[in-house]
CHARMM internal coordinates of N, CA and C (Angstrom, degrees):
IC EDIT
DIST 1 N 1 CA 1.4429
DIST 1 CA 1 C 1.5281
ANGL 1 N 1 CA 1 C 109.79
DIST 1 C 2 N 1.4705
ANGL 1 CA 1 C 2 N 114.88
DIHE 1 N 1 CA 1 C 2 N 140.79
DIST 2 N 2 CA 1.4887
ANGL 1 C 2 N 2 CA 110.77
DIHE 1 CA 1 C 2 N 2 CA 177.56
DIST 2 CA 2 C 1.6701
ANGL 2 N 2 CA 2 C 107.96
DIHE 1 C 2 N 2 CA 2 C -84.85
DIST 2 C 3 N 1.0041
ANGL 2 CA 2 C 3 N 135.28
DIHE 2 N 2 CA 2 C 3 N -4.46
DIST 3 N 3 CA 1.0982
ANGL 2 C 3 N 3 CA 150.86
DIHE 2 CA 2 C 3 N 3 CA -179.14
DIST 3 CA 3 C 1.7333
ANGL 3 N 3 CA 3 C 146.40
DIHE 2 C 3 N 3 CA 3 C -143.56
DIST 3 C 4 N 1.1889
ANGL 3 CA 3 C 4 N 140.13
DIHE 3 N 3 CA 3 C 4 N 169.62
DIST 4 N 4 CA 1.5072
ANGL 3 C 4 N 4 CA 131.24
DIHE 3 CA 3 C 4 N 4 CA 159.07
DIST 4 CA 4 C 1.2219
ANGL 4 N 4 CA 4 C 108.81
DIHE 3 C 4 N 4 CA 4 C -56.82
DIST 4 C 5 N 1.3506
ANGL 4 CA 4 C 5 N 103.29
DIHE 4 N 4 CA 4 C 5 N -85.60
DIST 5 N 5 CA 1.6128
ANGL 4 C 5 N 5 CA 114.19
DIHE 4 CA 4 C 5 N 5 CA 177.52
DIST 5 CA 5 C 1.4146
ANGL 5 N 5 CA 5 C 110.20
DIHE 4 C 5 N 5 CA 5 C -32.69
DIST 5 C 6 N 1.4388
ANGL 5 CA 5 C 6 N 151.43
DIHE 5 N 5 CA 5 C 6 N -71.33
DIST 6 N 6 CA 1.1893
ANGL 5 C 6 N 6 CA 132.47
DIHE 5 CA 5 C 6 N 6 CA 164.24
DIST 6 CA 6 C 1.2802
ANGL 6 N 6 CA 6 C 127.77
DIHE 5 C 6 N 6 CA 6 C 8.24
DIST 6 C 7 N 1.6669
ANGL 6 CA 6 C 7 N 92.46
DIHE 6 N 6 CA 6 C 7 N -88.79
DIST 7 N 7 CA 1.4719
ANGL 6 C 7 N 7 CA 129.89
DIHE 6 CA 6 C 7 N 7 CA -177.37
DIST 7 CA 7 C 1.7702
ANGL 7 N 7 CA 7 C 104.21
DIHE 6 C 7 N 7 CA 7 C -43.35
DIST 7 C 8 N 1.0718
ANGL 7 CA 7 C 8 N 117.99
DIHE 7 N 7 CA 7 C 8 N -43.75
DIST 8 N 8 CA 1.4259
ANGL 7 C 8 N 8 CA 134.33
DIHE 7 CA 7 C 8 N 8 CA 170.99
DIST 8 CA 8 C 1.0840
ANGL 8 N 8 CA 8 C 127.39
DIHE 7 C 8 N 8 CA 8 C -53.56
DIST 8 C 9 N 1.4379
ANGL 8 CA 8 C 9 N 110.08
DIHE 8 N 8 CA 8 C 9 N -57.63
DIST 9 N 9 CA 1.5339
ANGL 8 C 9 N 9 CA 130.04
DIHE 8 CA 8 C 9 N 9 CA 178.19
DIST 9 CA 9 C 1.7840
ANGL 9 N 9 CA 9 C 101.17
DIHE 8 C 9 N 9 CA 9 C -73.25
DIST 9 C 10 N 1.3824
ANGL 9 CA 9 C 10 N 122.75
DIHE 9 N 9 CA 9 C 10 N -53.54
DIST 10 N 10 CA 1.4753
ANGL 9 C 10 N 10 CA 119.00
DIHE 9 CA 9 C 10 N 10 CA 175.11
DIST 10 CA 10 C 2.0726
ANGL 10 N 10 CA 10 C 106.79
DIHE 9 C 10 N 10 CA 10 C -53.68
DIST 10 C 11 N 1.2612
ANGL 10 CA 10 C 11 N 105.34
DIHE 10 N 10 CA 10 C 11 N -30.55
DIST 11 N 11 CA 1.6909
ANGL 10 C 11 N 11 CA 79.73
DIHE 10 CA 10 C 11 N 11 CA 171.68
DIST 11 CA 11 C 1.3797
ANGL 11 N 11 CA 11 C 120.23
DIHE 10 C 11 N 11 CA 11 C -89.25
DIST 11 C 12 N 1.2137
ANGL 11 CA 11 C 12 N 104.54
DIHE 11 N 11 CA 11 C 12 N -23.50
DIST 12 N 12 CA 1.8368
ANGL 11 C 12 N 12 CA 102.98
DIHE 11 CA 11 C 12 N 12 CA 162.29
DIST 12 CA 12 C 1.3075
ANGL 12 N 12 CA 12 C 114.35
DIHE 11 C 12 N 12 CA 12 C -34.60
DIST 12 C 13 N 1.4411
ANGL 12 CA 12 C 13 N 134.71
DIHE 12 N 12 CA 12 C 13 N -56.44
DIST 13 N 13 CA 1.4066
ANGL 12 C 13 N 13 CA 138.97
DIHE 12 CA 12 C 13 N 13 CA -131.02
DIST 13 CA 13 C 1.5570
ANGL 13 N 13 CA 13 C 72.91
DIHE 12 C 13 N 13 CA 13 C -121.69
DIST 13 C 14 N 1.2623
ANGL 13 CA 13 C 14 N 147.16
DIHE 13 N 13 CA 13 C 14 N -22.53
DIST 14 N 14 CA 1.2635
ANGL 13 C 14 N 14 CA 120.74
DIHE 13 CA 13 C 14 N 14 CA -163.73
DIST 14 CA 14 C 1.7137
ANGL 14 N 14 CA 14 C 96.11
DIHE 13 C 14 N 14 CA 14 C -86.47
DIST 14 C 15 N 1.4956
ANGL 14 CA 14 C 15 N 103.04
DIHE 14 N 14 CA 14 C 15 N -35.11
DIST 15 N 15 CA 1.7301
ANGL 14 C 15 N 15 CA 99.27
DIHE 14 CA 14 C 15 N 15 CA 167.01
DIST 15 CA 15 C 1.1021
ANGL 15 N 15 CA 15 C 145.19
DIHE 14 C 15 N 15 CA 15 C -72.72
DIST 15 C 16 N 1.4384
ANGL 15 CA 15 C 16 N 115.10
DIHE 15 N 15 CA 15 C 16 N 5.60
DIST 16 N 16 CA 1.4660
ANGL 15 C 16 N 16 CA 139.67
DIHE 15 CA 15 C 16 N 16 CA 150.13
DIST 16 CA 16 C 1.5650
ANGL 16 N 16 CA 16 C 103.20
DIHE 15 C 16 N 16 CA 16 C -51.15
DIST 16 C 17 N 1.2888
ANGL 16 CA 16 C 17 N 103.22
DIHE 16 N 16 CA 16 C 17 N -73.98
DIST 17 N 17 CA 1.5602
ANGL 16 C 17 N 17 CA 110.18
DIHE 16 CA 16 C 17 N 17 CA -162.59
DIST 17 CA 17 C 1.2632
ANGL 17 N 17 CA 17 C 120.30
DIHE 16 C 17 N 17 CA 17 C -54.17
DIST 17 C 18 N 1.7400
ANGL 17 CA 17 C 18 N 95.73
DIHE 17 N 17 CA 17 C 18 N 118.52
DIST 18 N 18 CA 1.5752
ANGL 17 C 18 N 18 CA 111.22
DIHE 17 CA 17 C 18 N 18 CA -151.35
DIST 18 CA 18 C 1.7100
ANGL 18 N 18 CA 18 C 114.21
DIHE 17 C 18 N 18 CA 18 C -61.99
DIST 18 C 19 N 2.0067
ANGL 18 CA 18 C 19 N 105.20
DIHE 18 N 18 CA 18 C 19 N -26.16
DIST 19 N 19 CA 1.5020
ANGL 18 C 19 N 19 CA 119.12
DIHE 18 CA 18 C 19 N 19 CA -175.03
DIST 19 CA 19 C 1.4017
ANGL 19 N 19 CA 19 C 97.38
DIHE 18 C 19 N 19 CA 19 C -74.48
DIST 19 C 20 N 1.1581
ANGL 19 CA 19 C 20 N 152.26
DIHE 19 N 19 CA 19 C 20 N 18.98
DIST 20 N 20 CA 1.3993
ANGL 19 C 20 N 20 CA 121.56
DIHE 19 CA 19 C 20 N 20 CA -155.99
DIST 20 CA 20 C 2.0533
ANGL 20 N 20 CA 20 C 81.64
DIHE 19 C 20 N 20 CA 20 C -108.96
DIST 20 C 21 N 1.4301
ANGL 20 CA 20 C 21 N 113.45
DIHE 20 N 20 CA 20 C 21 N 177.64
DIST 21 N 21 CA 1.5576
ANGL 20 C 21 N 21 CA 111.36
DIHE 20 CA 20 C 21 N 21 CA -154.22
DIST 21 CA 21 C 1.5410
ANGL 21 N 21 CA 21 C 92.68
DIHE 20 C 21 N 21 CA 21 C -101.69
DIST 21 C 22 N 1.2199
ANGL 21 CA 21 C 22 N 122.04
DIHE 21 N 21 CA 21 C 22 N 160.40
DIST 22 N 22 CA 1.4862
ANGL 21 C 22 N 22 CA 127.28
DIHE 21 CA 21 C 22 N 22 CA 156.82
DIST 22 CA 22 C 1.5964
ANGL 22 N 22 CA 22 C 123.68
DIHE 21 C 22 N 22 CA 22 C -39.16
DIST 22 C 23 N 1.1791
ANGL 22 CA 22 C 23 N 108.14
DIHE 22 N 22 CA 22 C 23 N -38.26
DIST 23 N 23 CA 1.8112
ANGL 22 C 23 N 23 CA 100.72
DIHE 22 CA 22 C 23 N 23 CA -179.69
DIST 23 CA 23 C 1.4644
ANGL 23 N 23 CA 23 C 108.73
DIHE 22 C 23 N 23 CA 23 C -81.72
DIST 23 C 24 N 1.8977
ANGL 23 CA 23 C 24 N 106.79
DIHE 23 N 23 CA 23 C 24 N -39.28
DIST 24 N 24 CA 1.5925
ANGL 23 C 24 N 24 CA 102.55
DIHE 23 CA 23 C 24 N 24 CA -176.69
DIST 24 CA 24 C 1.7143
ANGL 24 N 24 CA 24 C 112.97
DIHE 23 C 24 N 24 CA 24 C -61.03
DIST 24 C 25 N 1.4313
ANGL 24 CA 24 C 25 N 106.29
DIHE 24 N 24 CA 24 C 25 N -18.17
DIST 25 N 25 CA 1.9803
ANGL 24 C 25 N 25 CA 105.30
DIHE 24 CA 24 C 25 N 25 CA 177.92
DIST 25 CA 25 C 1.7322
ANGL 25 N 25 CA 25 C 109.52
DIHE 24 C 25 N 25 CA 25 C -96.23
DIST 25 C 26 N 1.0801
ANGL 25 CA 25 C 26 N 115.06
DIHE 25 N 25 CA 25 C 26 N -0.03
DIST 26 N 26 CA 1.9704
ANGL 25 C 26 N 26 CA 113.41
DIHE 25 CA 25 C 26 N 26 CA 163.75
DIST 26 CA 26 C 1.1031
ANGL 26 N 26 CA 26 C 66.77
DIHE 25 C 26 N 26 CA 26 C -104.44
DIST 26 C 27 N 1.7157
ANGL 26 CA 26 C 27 N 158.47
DIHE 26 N 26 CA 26 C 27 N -139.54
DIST 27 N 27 CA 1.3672
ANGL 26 C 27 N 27 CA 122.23
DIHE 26 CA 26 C 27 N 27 CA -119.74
DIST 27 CA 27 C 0.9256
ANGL 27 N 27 CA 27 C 156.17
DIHE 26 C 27 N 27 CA 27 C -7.99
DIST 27 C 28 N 1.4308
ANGL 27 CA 27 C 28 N 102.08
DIHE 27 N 27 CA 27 C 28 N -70.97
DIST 28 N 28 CA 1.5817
ANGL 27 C 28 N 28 CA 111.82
DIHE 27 CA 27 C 28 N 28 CA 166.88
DIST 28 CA 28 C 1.5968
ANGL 28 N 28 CA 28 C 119.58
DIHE 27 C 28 N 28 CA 28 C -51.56
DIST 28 C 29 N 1.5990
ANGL 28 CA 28 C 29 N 114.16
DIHE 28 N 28 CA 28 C 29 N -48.26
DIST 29 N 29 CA 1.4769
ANGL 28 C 29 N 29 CA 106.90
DIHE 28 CA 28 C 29 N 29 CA 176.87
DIST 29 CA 29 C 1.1540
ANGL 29 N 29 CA 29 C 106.33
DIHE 28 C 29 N 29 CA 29 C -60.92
DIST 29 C 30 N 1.2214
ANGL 29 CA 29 C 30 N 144.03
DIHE 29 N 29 CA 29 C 30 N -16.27
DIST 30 N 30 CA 1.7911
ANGL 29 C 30 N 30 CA 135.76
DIHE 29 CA 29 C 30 N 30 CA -163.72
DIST 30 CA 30 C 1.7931
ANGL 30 N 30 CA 30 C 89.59
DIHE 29 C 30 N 30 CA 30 C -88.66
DIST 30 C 31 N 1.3436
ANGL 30 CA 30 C 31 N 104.85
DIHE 30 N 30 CA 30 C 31 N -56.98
DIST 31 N 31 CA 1.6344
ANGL 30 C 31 N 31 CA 96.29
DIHE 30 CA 30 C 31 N 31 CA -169.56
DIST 31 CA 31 C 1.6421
ANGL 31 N 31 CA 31 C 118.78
DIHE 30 C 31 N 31 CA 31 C -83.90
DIST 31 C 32 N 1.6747
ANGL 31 CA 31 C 32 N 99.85
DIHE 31 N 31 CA 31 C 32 N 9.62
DIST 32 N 32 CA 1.5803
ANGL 31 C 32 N 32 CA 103.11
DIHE 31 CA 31 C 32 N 32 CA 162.50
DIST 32 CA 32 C 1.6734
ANGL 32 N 32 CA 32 C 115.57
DIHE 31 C 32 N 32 CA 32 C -98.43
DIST 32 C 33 N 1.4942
ANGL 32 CA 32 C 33 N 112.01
DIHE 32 N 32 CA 32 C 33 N -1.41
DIST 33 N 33 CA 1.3506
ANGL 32 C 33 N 33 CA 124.20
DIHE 32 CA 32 C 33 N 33 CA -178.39
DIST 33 CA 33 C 1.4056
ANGL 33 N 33 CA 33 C 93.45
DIHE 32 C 33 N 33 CA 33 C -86.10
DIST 33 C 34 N 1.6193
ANGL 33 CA 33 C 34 N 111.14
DIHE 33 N 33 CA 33 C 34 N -51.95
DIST 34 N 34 CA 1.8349
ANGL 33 C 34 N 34 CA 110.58
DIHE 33 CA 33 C 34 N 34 CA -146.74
DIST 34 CA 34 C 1.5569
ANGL 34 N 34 CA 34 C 85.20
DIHE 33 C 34 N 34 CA 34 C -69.32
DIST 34 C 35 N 1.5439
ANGL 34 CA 34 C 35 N 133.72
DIHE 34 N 34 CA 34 C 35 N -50.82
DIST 35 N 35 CA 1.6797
ANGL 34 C 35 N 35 CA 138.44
DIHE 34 CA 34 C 35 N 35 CA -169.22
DIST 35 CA 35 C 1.6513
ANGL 35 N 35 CA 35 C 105.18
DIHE 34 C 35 N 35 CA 35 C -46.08
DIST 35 C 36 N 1.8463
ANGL 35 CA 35 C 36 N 112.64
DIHE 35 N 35 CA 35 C 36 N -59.17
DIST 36 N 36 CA 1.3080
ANGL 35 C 36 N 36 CA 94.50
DIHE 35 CA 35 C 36 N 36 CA 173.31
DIST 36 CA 36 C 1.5138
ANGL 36 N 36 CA 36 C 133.84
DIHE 35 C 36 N 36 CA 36 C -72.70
DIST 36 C 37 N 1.4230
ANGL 36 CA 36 C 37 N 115.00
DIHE 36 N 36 CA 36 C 37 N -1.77
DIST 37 N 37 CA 1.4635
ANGL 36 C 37 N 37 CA 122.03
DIHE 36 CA 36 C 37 N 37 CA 177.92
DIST 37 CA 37 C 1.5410
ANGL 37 N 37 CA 37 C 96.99
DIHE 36 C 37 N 37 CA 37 C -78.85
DIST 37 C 38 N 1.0958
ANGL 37 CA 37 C 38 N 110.00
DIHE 37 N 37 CA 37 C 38 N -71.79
DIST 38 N 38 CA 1.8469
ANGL 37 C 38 N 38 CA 123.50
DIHE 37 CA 37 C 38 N 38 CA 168.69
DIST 38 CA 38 C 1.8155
ANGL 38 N 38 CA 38 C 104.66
DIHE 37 C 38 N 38 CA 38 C -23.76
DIST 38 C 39 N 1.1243
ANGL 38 CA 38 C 39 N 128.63
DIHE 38 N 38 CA 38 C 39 N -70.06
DIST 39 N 39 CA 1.3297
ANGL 38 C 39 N 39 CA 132.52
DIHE 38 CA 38 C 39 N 39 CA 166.88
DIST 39 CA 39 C 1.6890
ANGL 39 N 39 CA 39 C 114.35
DIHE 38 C 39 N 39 CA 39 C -22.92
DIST 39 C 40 N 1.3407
ANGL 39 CA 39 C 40 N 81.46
DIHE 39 N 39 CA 39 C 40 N -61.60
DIST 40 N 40 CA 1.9290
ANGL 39 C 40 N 40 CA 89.17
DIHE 39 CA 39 C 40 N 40 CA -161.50
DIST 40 CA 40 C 2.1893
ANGL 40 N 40 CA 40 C 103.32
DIHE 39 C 40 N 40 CA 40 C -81.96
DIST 40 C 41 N 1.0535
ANGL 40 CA 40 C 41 N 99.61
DIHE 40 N 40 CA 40 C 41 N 21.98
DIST 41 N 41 CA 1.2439
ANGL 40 C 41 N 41 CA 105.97
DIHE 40 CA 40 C 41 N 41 CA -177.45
DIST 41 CA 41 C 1.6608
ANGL 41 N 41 CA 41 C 110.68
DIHE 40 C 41 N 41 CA 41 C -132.13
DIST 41 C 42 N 1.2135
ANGL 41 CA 41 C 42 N 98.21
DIHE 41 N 41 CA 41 C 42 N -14.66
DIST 42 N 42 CA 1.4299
ANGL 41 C 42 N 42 CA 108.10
DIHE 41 CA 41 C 42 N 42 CA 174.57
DIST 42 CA 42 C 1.8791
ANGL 42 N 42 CA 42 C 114.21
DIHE 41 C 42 N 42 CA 42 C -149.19
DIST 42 C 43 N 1.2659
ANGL 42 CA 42 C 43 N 103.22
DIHE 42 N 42 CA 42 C 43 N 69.65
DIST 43 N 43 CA 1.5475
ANGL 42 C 43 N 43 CA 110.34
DIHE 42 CA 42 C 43 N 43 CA -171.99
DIST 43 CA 43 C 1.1318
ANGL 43 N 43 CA 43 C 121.65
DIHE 42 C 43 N 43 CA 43 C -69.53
DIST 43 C 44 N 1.0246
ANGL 43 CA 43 C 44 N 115.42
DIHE 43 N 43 CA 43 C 44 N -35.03
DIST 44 N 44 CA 1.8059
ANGL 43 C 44 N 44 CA 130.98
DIHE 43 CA 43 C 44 N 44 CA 172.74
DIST 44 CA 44 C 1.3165
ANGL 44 N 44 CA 44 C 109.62
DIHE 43 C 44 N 44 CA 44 C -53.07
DIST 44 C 45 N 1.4853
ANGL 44 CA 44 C 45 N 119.63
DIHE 44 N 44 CA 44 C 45 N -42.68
DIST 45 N 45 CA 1.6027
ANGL 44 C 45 N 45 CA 132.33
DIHE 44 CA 44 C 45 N 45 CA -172.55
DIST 45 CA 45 C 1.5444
ANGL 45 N 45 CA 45 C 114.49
DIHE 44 C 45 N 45 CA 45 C -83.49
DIST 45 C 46 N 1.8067
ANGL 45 CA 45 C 46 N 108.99
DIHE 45 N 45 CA 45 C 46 N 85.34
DIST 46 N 46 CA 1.1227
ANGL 45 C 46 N 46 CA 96.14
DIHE 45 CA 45 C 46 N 46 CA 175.97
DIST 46 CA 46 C 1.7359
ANGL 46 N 46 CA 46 C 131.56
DIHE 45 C 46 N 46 CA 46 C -85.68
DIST 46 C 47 N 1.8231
ANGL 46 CA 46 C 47 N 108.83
DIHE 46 N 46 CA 46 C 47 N 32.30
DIST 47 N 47 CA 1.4908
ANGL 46 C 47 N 47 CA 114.97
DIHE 46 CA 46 C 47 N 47 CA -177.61
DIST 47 CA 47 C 1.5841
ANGL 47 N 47 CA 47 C 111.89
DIHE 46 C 47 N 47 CA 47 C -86.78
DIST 47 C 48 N 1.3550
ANGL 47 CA 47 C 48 N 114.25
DIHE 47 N 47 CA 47 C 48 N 171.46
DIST 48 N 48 CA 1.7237
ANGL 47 C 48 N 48 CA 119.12
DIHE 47 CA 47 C 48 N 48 CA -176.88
DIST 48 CA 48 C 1.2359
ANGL 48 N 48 CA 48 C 87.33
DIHE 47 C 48 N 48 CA 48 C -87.60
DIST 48 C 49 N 1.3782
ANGL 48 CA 48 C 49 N 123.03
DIHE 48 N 48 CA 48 C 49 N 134.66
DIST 49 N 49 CA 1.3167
ANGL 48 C 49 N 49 CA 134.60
DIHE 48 CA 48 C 49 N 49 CA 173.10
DIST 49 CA 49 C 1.5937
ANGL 49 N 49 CA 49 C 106.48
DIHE 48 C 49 N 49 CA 49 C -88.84
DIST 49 C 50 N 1.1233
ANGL 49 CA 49 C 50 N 113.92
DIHE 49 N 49 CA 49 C 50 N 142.83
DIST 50 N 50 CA 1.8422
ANGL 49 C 50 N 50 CA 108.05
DIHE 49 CA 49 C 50 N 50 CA 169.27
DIST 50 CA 50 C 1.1020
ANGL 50 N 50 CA 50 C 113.98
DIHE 49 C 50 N 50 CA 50 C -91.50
DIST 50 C 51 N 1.3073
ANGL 50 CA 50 C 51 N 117.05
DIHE 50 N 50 CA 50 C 51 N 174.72
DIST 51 N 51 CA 1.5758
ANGL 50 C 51 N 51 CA 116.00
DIHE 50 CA 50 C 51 N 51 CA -165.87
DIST 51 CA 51 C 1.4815
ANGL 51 N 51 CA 51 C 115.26
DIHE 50 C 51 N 51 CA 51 C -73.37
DIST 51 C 52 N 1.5269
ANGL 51 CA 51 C 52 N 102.50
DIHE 51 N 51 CA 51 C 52 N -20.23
DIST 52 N 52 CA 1.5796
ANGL 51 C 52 N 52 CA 102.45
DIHE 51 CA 51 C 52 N 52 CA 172.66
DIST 52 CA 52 C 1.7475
ANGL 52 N 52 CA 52 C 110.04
DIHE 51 C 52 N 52 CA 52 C -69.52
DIST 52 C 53 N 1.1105
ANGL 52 CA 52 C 53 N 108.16
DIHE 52 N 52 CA 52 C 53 N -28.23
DIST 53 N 53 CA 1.5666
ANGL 52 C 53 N 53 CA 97.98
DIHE 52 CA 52 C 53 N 53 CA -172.04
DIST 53 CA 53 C 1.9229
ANGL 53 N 53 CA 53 C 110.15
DIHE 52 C 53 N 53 CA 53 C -91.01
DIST 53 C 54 N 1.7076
ANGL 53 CA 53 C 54 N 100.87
DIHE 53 N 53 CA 53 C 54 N -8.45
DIST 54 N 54 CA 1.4607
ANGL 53 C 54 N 54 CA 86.46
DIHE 53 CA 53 C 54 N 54 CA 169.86
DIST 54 CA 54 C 1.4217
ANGL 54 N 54 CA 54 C 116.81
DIHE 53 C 54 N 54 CA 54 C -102.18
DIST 54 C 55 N 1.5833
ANGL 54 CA 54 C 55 N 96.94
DIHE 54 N 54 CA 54 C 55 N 0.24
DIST 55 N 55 CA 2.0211
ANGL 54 C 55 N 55 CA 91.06
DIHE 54 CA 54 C 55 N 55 CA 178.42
DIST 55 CA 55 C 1.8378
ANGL 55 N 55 CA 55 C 84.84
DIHE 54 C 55 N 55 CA 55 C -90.49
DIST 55 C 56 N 1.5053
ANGL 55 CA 55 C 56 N 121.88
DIHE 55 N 55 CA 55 C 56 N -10.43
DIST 56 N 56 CA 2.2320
ANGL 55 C 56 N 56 CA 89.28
DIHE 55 CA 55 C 56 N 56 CA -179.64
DIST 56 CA 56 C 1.3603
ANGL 56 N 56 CA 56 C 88.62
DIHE 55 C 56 N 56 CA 56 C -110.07
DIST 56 C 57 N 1.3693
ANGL 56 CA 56 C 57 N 139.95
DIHE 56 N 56 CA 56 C 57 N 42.07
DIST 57 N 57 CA 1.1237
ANGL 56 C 57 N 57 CA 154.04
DIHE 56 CA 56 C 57 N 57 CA 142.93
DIST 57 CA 57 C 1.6746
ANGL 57 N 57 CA 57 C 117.04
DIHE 56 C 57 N 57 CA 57 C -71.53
DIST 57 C 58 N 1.5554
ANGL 57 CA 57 C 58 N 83.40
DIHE 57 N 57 CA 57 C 58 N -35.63
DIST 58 N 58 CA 1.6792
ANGL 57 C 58 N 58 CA 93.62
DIHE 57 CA 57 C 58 N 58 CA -146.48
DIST 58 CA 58 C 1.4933
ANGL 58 N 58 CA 58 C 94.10
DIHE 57 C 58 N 58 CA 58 C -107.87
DIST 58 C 59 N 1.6730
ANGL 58 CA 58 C 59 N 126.19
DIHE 58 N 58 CA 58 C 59 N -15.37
DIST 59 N 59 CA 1.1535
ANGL 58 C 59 N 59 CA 157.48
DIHE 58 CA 58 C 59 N 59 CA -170.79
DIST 59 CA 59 C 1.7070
ANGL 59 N 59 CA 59 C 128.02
DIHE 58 C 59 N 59 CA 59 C -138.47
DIST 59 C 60 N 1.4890
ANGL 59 CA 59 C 60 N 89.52
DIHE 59 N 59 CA 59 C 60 N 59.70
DIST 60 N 60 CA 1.4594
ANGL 59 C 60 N 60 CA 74.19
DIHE 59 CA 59 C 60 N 60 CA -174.98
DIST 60 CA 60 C 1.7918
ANGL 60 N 60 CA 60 C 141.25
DIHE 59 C 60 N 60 CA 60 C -80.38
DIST 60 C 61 N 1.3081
ANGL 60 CA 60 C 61 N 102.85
DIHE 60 N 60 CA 60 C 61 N -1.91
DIST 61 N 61 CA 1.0418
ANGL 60 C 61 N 61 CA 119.90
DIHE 60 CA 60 C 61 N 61 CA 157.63
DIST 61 CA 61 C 1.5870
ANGL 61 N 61 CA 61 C 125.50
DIHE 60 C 61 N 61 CA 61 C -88.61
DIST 61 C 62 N 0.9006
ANGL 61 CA 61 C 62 N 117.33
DIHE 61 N 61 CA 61 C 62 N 5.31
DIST 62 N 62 CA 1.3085
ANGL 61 C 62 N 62 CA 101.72
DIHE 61 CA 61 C 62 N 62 CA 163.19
DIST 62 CA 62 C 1.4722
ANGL 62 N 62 CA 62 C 127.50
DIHE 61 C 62 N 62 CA 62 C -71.58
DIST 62 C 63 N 1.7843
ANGL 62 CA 62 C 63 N 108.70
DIHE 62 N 62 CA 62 C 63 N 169.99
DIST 63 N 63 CA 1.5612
ANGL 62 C 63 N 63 CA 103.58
DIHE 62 CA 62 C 63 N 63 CA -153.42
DIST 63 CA 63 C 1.6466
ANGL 63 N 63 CA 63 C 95.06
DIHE 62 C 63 N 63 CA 63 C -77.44
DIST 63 C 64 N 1.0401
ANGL 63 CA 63 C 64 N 131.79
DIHE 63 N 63 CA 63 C 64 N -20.34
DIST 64 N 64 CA 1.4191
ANGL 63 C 64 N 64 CA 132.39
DIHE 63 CA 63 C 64 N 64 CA -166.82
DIST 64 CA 64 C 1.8259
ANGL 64 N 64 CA 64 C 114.99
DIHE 63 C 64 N 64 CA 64 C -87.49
DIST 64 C 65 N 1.6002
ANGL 64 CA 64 C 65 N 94.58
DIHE 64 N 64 CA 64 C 65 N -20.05
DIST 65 N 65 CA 1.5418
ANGL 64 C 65 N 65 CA 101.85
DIHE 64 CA 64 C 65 N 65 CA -178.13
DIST 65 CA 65 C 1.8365
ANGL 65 N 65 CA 65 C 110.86
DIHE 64 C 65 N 65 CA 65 C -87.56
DIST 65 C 66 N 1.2136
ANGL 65 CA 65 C 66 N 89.69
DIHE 65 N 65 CA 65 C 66 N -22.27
DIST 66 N 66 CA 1.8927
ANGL 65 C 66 N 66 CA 98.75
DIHE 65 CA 65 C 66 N 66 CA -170.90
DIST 66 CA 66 C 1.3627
ANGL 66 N 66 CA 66 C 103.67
DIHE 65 C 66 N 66 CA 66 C -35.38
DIST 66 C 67 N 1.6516
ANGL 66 CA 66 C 67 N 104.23
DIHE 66 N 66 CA 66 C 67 N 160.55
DIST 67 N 67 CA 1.6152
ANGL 66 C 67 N 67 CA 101.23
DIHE 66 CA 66 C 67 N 67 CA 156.18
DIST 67 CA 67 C 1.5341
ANGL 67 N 67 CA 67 C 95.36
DIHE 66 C 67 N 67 CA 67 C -151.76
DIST 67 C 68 N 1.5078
ANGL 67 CA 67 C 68 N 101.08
DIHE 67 N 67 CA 67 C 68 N 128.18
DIST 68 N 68 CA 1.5960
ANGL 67 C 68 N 68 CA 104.77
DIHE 67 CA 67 C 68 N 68 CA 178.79
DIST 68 CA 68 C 1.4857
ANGL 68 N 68 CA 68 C 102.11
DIHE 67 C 68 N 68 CA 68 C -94.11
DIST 68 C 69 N 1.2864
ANGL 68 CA 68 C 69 N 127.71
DIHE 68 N 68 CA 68 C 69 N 146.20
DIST 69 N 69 CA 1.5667
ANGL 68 C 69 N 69 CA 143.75
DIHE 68 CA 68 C 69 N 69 CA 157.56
DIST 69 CA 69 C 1.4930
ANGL 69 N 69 CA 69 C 114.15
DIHE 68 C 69 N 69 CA 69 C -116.66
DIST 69 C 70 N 1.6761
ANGL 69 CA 69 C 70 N 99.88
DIHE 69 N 69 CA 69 C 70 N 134.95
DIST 70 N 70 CA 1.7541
ANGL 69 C 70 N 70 CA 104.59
DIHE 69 CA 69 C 70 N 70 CA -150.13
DIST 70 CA 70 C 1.8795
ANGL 70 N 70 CA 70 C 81.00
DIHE 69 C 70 N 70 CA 70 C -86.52
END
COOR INIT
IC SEED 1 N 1 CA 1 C
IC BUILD
């Protein structure tokens, strides 16, 4: 995706589509929740975040999200 909004707007319309399977639509709503939480926490940033940056988004203490500065 070149963007949030994209990425956002493509799961909207992908959750329309009535063929798509039961697990791929609790997907999509989970990673259309974490994108608009991610959004409204970082508004200025209009890039697609990856999933690593919305689980230490969502976690910022975790040991994998840290960032030490010497």
């Amino acid at each position: 995706m070149i963007n949030i909004e994209d990425h956002i707007e493509k799961n909207i319309t992908d959750l329309y589509d009535p063929g798509i399977s039961l697990q791929r639509r609790r997907f999509l709503e989970q990673e259309l929740e974490d994108l608009k939480m991610y959004q409204a926490n970082h508004p200025e940033d209009p890039h697609d975040p990856t999933q690593f940056e919305i689980y230490c988004d969502q976690n910022p203490n975790a040991l994998e999200c840290r960032v030490y500065e010497n």
